[in-house]
Steps between C-alpha positions, in 0.01 A plus 500: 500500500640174469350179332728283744245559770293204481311376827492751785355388843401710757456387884203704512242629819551905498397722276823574329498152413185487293605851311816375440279209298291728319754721389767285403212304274487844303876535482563138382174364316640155450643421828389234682397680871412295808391607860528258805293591734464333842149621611190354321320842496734771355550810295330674813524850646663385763443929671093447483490166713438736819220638353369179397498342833325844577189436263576844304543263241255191407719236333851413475453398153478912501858513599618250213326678240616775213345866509197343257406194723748256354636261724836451446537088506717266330264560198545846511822505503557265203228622268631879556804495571617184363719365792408184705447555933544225663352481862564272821870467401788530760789572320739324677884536346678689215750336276705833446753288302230285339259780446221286650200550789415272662142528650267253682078491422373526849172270472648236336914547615593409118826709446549710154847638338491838329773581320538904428726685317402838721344415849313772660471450904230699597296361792276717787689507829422263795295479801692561816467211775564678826718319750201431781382194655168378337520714208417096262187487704190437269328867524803677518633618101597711283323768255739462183332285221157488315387207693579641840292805408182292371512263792469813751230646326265174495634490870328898502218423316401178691459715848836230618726813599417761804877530608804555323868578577752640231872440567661778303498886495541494127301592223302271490493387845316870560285436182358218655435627803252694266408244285333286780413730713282812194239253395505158667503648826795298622708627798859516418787498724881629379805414619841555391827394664678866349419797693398648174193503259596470152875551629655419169257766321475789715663699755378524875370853508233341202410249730245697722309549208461080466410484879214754525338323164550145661315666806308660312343145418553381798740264427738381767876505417786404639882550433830397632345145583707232616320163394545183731257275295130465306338199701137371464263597764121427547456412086669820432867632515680687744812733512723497753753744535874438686369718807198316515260666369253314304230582206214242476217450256641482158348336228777534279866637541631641152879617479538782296902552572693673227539236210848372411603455141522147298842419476547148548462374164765792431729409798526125429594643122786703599371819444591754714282657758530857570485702905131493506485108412343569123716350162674766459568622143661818285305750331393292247357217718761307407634236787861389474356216216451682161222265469307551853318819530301589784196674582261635749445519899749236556799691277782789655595750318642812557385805671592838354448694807717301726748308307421161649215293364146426555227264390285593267204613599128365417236660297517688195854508504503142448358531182743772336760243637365191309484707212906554507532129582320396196769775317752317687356156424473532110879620443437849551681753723323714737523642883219495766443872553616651850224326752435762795229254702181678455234351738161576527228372760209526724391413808094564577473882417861526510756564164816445579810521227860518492741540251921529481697499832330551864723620749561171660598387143733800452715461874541154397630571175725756662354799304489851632116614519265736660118434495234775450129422595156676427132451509312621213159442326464289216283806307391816570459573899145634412389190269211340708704094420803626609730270675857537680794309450808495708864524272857477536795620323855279536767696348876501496577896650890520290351471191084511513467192333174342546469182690190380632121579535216379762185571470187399720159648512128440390547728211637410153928474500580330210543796290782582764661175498507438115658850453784416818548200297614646187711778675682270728553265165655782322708615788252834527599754798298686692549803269285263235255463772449808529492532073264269492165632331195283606143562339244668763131441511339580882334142508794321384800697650560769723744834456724343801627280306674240736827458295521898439491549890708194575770639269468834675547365807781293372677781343452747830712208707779499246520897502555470946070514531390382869547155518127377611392250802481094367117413566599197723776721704161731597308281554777291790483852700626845470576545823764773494337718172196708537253439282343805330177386281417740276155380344198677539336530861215271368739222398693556822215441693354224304761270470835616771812381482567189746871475496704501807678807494630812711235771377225512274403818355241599254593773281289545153720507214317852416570644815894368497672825368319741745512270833879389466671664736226309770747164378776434672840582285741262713320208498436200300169572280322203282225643198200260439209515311281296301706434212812650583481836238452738760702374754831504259375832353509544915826409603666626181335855601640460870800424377585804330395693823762374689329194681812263540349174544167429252385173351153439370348120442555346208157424288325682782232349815283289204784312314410170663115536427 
């Protein structure tokens, strides 16, 4: 390491930021380290504010504390880790030539110089201020920063709120809609001007699943919205949409768009800003300065799967990033490892994850896929907990490289999602997938495993296998297939297929090889069932007999529930 590295200063906020402290103290004992921070509270997890606001947890001192109760203040910091935080500061300009930051104290508006030898920019990304009329009217705000969070829950806990709209299909725009709404009893309304929940996260056919749980709770949504303006109304707020539509009796009006990353302080430097508006940098986190690194939410880097870039995702990957900043930082000479965007999340009794490309993701980046779905059970079928959990498989059919996994459900994923993440990081195939050797236990896991049969499915397409039925193409009509549903007679009759199509037959999977010849040959024949085994197992079997047109439904009749 080098003793030239005197004073490093880091533009702090995210999590990466306050690693990249810690860890370049141990590297470089006898540097002097100092974090700007702009908020007073900080060192926060920023992913537990939802649940916060929710009352799951008691205090937001919780949220700024270490694993043993600690809470990480300025005192903290300086008595552990022996670097100096310093909150309320804007930083306002960097001297690249100088090597000085400039930064303004926001109570008193005294300005500061830093100078640096390394600077670390590292800040969270930035509320999104929708383009609407009325959006600076008092009531209407965001849900981004410590304070916002503790205001609303006084707000809860005082009895003030009965009403609430959430601009914003996002993350946490459909957390919150839980938040108020689980314990406080709150009614919240979405909107969201895309036509998409969580369009940046997941594909469409996933989006069913989001629906029926926001029904489920009875919570009102609404999509493709075209805002004319928030206006006051009766001591409460209003929406008013451009066909005239209007929403009345809000309390409050929080905008939960998609945040935008902090790159104005990077911009008015020089620094160059990357396709998806972050700093962008090289593997190293190195901007175009040797002496500017950057860190974070707010940074682009590249993406392995695509060849373009990406920001950097929040959570724990955040922290092995600050970690190779503080490398970086202290004259060493290491790469961020390949980032594949793992996201995890849940809405009421609904997980949701993701992780690699989705299919959107993969037509934009102009990369030849196929998708494979399934519904499985998150442990043995016969455990009395058990739970099911809708997947998909993206792949790339030339070569069976592993892409992408969703996964949605009310029973335990991650185990799915954390080994996707390490095949699709090492460039595994589906042949790996199907190597793959989980442990078993009947209340943990169950014998279909769900990346076993999603490789199997995979791996049948690439060999000329059926090509199965996308979930949302069934469910817009079948008008011209018959539909042959080969579940048992009770399941039939329990719960019928209501799609809009020429025939509907019921014809036990059992029974299949003995009643064929009462199936039409010349016509157009679509398998379902419950999860979508037996009708492939179906078709496939038709197939072979000569049937020339056979599909079967991809996941099967309960993917979306």
């Amino acid at each position: 390491m080098s003793s030239k590295i005197d004073r490093i200063v880091i533009i702090g906020g995210s999590t990466a930021a306050y690693e990249a402290a810690c860890h370049s103290r141990n590297l470089l004992p006898e540097t002097e380290i100092t974090v700007i921070e702009e908020n007073e509270i900080f060192a926060y997890y920023t992913d537990g504010m939802c649940y916060y606001l929710s009352g799951d947890i008691e205090s937001f001192q919780t949220l700024q504390s270490t694993i043993f109760g600690v809470k990480k203040d300025r005192e903290h910091f300086k008595k552990v880790h022996d670097f100096d935080v310093i909150p309320s500061h804007k930083s306002l300009k960097i001297d690249r030539r100088g090597k000085i930051l400039l930064c303004r104290n926001l109570k008193s508006g005294k300005e500061i110089e830093l100078p640096y030898d390394k600077l670390l920019i590292a800040p969270n990304r930035s509320p999104r201020r929708p383009d609407i009329k009325g959006v600076n009217l008092p009531g209407v705000g965001f849900f981004a920063s410590p304070q916002d969070a503790i205001n609303l829950r006084k707000e809860l806990e005082r009895g003030q709120l009965e009403k609430v709209a959430v601009i914003g299909a996002t993350p946490v725009g459909c957390c919150l809609c839980e938040s108020f709404g689980d314990l406080w009893g709150v009614e919240p309304v979405l909107f969201c001007q895309s036509q998409h929940i969580l369009e940046e996260t997941i594909d469409p056919d996933f989006e069913p699943v989001l629906h029926n749980e926001l029904h489920r709770y009875n919570i009102d949504h609404y999509l493709g919205i075209r805002f004319e303006e928030i206006c006051p109304e009766n001591d409460k707020l209003a929406i008013v949409l451009a066909d005239g539509k209007k929403y009345t009796g809000f309390d409050r009006i929080i905008l939960a768009a998609a945040n935008q990353p902090s790159t104005s302080l990077a911009i008015d430097a020089g620094l160059k800003i990357g396709e998806k508006g972050g700093i962008l940098v090289d593997n190293f986190l190195r901007t175009e300065d040797p002496n500017i690194l950057a860190a974070g939410p707010s940074t682009e880097v590249a993406d392995i799967l695509t060849g373009k870039t990406k920001l950097i995702p929040t959570g724990l990957v955040e922290s092995n990033v600050g970690k190779v900043a503080a490398v970086n930082l202290t004259g060493g000479s290491e790469e961020i490892p390949p980032l594949v965007s793992s996201s995890l999340m849940k809405i009421f009794k609904m997980n949701l994850g993701t992780v690699g490309l989705t299919e959107k993701a993969a037509k934009s980046a102009g990369i030849n896929f196929e998708a494979v779905r399934g519904l499985f059970s998150d442990r043995a079928f016969y455990y009395p907990e058990v739970e099911l959990i809708s997947a998909k498989l993206v792949f790339d059919p030339d070569n069976g490289k592993i892409l992408g996994l969703q996964v949605a459900g009310k029973g335990y994923m991650v185990r799915n999602l954390d080994a996707a993440s390490a095949f699709i990081k090492k460039g595994g195939t589906i042949q790996d997938l199907k190597e793959f050797e989980p442990a078993f236990t009947p209340p943990l896991t169950d014998m279909d495993y769900p990346l076993h049969s999603l490789a199997a499915y995979a791996e049948g397409l690439m060999k000329g296998a059926i090509k199965p039925m996308n979930p949302l193409d069934y469910q817009s009509g079948v008008k011209n297939w018959i539909v042959v549903d080969v579940r048992e007679d009770y399941e039939f009759e329990d719960k019928p297929p209501t799609v809009e199509c020429r025939e509907l037959i019921n014809l036990p999977f059992i029974q299949l090889r003995q009643r064929m010849s009462e199936l039409p040959e010349d016509e157009p024949l679509l398998m379902v069932c419950s999860r979508g085994t037996r009708s492939s197992t179906a078709a496939n079997m038709l197939k072979k007999a000569g049937f020339k047109t056979v599909s079967y439904l991809s996941g099967g009749l309960s993917f979306f529930q």
